[in-house]
N, C-alpha and C positions, 0 to 999 in steps of 0.2 A: 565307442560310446559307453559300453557297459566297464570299463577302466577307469573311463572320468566321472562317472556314477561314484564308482566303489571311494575313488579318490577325493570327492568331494564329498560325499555323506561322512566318511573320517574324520576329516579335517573338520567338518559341523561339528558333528558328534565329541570331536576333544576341544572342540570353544568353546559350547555350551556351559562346562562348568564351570570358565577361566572367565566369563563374562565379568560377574562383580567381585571379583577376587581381589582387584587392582581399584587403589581409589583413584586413580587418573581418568581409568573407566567410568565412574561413578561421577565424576568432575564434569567430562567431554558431554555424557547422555544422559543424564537429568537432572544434576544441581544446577549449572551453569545456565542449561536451555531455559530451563523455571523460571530459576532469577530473574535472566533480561525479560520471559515471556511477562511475568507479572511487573517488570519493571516498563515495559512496553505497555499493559494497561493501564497503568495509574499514569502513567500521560495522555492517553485518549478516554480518562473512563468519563467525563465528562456529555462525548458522544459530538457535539457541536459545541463552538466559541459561544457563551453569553456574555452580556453586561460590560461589553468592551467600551472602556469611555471614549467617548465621541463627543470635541469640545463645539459651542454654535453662537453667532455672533448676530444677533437681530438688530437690526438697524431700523427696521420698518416698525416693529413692537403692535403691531394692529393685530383682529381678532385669528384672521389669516395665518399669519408667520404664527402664533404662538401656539395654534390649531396644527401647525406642521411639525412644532417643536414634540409639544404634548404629543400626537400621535408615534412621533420616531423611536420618545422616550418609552412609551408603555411597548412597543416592541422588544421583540426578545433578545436583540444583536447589539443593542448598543444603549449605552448608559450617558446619557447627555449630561453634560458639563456648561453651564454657562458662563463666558469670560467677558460679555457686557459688550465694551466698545474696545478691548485690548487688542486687537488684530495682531501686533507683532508679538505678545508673549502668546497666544494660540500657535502660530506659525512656530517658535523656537517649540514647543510641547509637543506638535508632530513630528519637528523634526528630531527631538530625542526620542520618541516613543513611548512620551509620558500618556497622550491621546493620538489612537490608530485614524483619527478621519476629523473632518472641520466642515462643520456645516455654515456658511456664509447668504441669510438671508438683504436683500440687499433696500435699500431704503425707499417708500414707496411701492412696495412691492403687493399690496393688497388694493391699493388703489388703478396702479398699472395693469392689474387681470382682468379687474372687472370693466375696464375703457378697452377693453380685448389688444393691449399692445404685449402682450408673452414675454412679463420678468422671466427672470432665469435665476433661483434658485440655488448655489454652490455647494457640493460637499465633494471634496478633496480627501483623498485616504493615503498612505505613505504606503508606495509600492515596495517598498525595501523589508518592510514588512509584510508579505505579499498574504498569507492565509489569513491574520489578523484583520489587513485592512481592509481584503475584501467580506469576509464576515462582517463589520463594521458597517457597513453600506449596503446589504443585503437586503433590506426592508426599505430602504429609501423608493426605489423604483416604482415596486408597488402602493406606495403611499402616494407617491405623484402620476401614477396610475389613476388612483380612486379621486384624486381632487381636480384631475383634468376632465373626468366622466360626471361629477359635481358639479362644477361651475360652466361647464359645456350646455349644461344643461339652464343653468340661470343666468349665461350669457343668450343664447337663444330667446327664451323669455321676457327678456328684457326688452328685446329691440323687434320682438312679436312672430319669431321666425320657427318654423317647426323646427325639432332635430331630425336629421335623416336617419332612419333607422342604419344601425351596425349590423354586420356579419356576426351570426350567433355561431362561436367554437366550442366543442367541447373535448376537454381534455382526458383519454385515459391511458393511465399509468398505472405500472405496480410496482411499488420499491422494496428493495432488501428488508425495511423493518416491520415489524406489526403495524408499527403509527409514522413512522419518518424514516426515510433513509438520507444517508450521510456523507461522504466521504472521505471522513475520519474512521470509519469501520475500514472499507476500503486500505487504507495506509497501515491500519493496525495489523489487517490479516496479513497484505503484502508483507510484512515487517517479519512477521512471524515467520510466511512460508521462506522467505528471504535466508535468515540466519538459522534456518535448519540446513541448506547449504554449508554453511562454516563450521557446522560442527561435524557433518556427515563426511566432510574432506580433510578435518581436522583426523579426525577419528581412524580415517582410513588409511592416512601416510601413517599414524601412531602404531597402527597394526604392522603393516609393514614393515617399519622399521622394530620393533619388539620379536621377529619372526625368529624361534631358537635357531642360533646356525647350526646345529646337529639336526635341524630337518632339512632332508632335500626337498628342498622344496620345487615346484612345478607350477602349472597355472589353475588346474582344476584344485590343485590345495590350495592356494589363493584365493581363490574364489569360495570355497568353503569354508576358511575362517572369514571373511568376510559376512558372508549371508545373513548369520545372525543379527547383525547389526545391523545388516536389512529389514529384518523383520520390526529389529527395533525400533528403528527410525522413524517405522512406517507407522506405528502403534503413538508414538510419541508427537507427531505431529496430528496426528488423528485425536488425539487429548486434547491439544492446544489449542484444536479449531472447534472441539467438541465445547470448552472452556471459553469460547468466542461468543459462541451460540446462546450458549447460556447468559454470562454476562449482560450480553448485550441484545436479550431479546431478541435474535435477529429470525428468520424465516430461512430455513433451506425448501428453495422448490426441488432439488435434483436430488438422485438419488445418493446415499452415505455409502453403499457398495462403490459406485463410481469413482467417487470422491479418495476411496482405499487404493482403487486401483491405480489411481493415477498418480496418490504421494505413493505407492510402492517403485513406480518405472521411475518417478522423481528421483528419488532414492538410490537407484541403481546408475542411472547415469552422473549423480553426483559422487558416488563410488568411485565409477568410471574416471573421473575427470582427475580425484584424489592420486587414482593407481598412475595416471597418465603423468602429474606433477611430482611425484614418486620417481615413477621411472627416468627421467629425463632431466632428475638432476643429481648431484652427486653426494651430498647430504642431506638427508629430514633435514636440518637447519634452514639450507635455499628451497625446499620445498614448499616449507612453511612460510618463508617470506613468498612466494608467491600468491598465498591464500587472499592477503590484502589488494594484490592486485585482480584477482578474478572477483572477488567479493566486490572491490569499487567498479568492476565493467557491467557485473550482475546488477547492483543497485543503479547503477548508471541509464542504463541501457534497455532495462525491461518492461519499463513502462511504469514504474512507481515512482520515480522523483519527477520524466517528463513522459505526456502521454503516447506512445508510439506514433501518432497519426501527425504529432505537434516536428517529429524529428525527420533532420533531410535525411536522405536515402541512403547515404554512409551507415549512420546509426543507425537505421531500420534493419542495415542487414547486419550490423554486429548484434542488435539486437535477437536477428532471428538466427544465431550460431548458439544463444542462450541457453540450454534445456530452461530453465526460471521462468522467460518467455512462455513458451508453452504451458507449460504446470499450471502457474499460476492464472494467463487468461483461462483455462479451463476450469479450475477447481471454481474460481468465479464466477464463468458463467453457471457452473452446475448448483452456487446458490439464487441464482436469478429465475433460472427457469429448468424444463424439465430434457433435459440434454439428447440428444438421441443414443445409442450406445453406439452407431457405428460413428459420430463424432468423438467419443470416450476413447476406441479402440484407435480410433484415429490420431491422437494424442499420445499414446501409449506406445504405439509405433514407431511418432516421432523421436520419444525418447529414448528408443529402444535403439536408435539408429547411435545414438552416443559410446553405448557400450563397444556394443562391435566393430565398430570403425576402430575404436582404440583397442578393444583388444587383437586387432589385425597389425596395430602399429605394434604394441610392446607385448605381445606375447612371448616371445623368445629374449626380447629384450630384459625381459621385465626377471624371467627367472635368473639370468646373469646377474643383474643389478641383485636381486638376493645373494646370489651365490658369491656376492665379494663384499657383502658387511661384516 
C-alpha cells in the first residue's frame, strides 16, 4: 500500500502542471463543455412552451363557444387562431405543424348543455410533435373543469334540484421552483449531467493514449495521472449546476456537499468505463468510436428521453448497468428534498462498484496495452 501511495502521489504531482499546457486539454474540459452547457440553455431558457398557436373552428358562434375560445386564448399555452368554417385547410396546418392542436367546437353546442344532452367539445393536438402538442392542450381540461362545475350548477337550478355536495380535496405539493416547476429544467440538467460523461471518457482514453512510452508505466501511475482530472470534472460540473440554479431560479432542498460527493464517484466510474474502452481495444481510434455508442445507451436508457417506470424489463435492467442511472436519480432527488446521507453513501457505493470491477478486469491488462503503444 505504502508503494501505491508513493506511486500515485508522483504521477499526480508530475500532471498537475501538464494540466493546461496542451490546448486539446483546454478543448475536452472547459471550452467545449461551456459551449454546449450554454448552448443547452438558450434552448430551454424559456423554462415552459408559451403562445403555441392552436387553430379553433366554431360552428355554434353562441355566447358559450366564444366564452370557451376567449378563456383558452387568455391562457398561457396556446395562441388561438381562428379558421372560421375551413375544417380541411386547419387539418393540412396540423398536419404540417404550422398549428400544434385544433380545437372543434361543434354546432348547437351551447344549446345542447343547457337541455343537459353533454356536447362534446374537440381539441386534437398532433402526437408527432409530442412536447409541443401536449403543452398546447394543457389548460384546455381545466377550463372544461371550471365550466362543467358552472353550468352544473345552473343546470340544477333550472329544473329546481339541489347540487349534491362534492368531496372537498386538498392538494399539497412542493415543486423544484420558487413559483412553478417544470420539466424543461429536468431535461436541461439531465442534459448536462449526461455530456459530462462524453467528456470525462473522452478525456480519459486521450490521457492514456498520450502516456510517454519512456514511462513504465503501472496502475497506481495511472490512476494518478488520471485523478486530477477527477477533481476537475467534479468542480466543473458543480459550476454547471451551480449556473442552473441561478438561471433558473430553482430551490435545492438537499445538501451542495452531497451533491459534490456524488458527481465526484460519477466522475470516477466514468473514468473507469473510459480506461475499460482503452483497454480492450487496439487503437484510441476504435475506442473513441465506442464513445457514441455508450453515450446513445446512456441517453437511451436512463430515464431522460423515456421514464424508467414507462420501460419493459430489458431496459430497466440496461438501464440499471448505467452509472448516469444512479447519479443522476440522486443528484435530483437531492434538489427535491432533503436526502438522508446513508441514501447519499448508498449512491456512492454503487458507483463505486464500477471502478473495481473493471479494475479487476484490466489491471494487468491495461499496463500491457500501455506497454505496446
Amino acid at each position: 500500500m505504502l508503494d501505491f501511495w508513493h506511486r500515485f502521489k508522483d504521477a499526480f504531482n508530475d500532471e498537475i502542471p501538464q494540466i493546461f499546457r496542451r490546448f486539446t486539454f483546454h478543448w475536452l474540459m472547459w471550452i467545449m463543455p461551456l459551449i454546449i452547457f450554454f448552448l443547452i440553455s438558450s434552448i430551454f431558457y424559456r423554462g415552459v412552451l408559451l403562445d403555441l398557436p392552436v387553430g379553433y373552428i366554431d360552428h355554434d358562434k353562441s355566447t358559450l363557444s366564444r366564452e370557451i375560445v376567449r378563456n383558452l386564448n387568455a391562457a398561457a399555452h396556446a395562441d388561438l387562431i381562428n379558421y372560421n368554417d375551413q375544417l380541411l385547410d386547419a387539418e393540412r396546418d396540423v398536419q404540417k405543424a404550422k398549428i400544434y392542436a385544433l380545437l372543434y367546437i361543434p354546432p348547437n353546442f351551447e344549446a345542447d348543455v343547457l337541455s343537459g344532452r353533454q356536447p362534446t367539445p374537440m381539441l386534437y393536438y398532433n402526437a408527432l410533435y409530442y412536447s409541443a402538442g401536449l403543452y398546447s392542450i394543457m389548460d384546455y381540461s381545466g377550463l372544461i373543469a371550471t365550466l362543467n362545475t358552472q353550468y352544473r350548477t345552473t343546470m340544477a337550478t333550472s329544473i329546481g334540484m339541489p347540487v349534491p355536495p362534492l368531496a372537498k380535496v386538498n392538494f399539497n405539493y412542493d415543486g423544484l421552483f420558487n413559483a412553478s416547476g417544470n420539466s424543461m429544467y429536468f431535461q436541461q440538467f439531465s442534459a448536462v449531467v449526461h455530456l459530462l460523461q462524453l467528456f470525462v471518457v473522452t478525456t480519459t482514453i486521450h490521457i492514456l493514449a498520450q502516456l510517454p512510452k519512456r514511462t513504465r508505466a503501472n496502475y497506481p501511475f495511472v490512476l494518478g495521472k488520471l485523478a486530477p482530472y477527477t477533481i476537475w470534472f467534479t468542480m466543473l460540473l458543480i459550476f454547471e449546476i451551480a449556473m442552473l440554479v441561478l438561471f433558473s431560479n430553482a430551490r435545492v432542498s438537499g445538501s451542495p456537499f452531497a451533491m459534490m460527493t456524488v458527481v465526484f464517484f460519477y466522475v470516477i466510474a466514468a473514468q473507469s468505463i473510459g480506461i475499460l474502452l482503452y483497454t480492450f481495444t487496439k487503437t484510441p481510434i476504435n475506442a473513441y468510436t465506442y464513445i457514441g455508442l455508450l453515450v446513445g445507451l446512456a441517453l437511451t436508457y436512463s430515464g431522460v428521453v423515456v421514464p424508467e417506470l414507462s420501460m419493459p424489463w430489458i431496459a430497466r435492467f440496461i438501464s440499471s448497468l448505467e452509472p448516469l442511472t444512479y447519479a443522476l436519480n440522486k443528484l435530483f432527488d437531492l434538489f427535491l428534498r432533503h436526502s438522508s446521507y446513508f441514501s447519499v453513501l448508498k449512491t456512492c457505493g454503487i458507483l463505486m462498484i464500477y471502478p473495481i470491477i473493471i479494475t479487476l478486469l484490466v489491471r494487468k491488462r491495461l499496463v500491457r496495452r500501455l506497454h505496446s503503444q
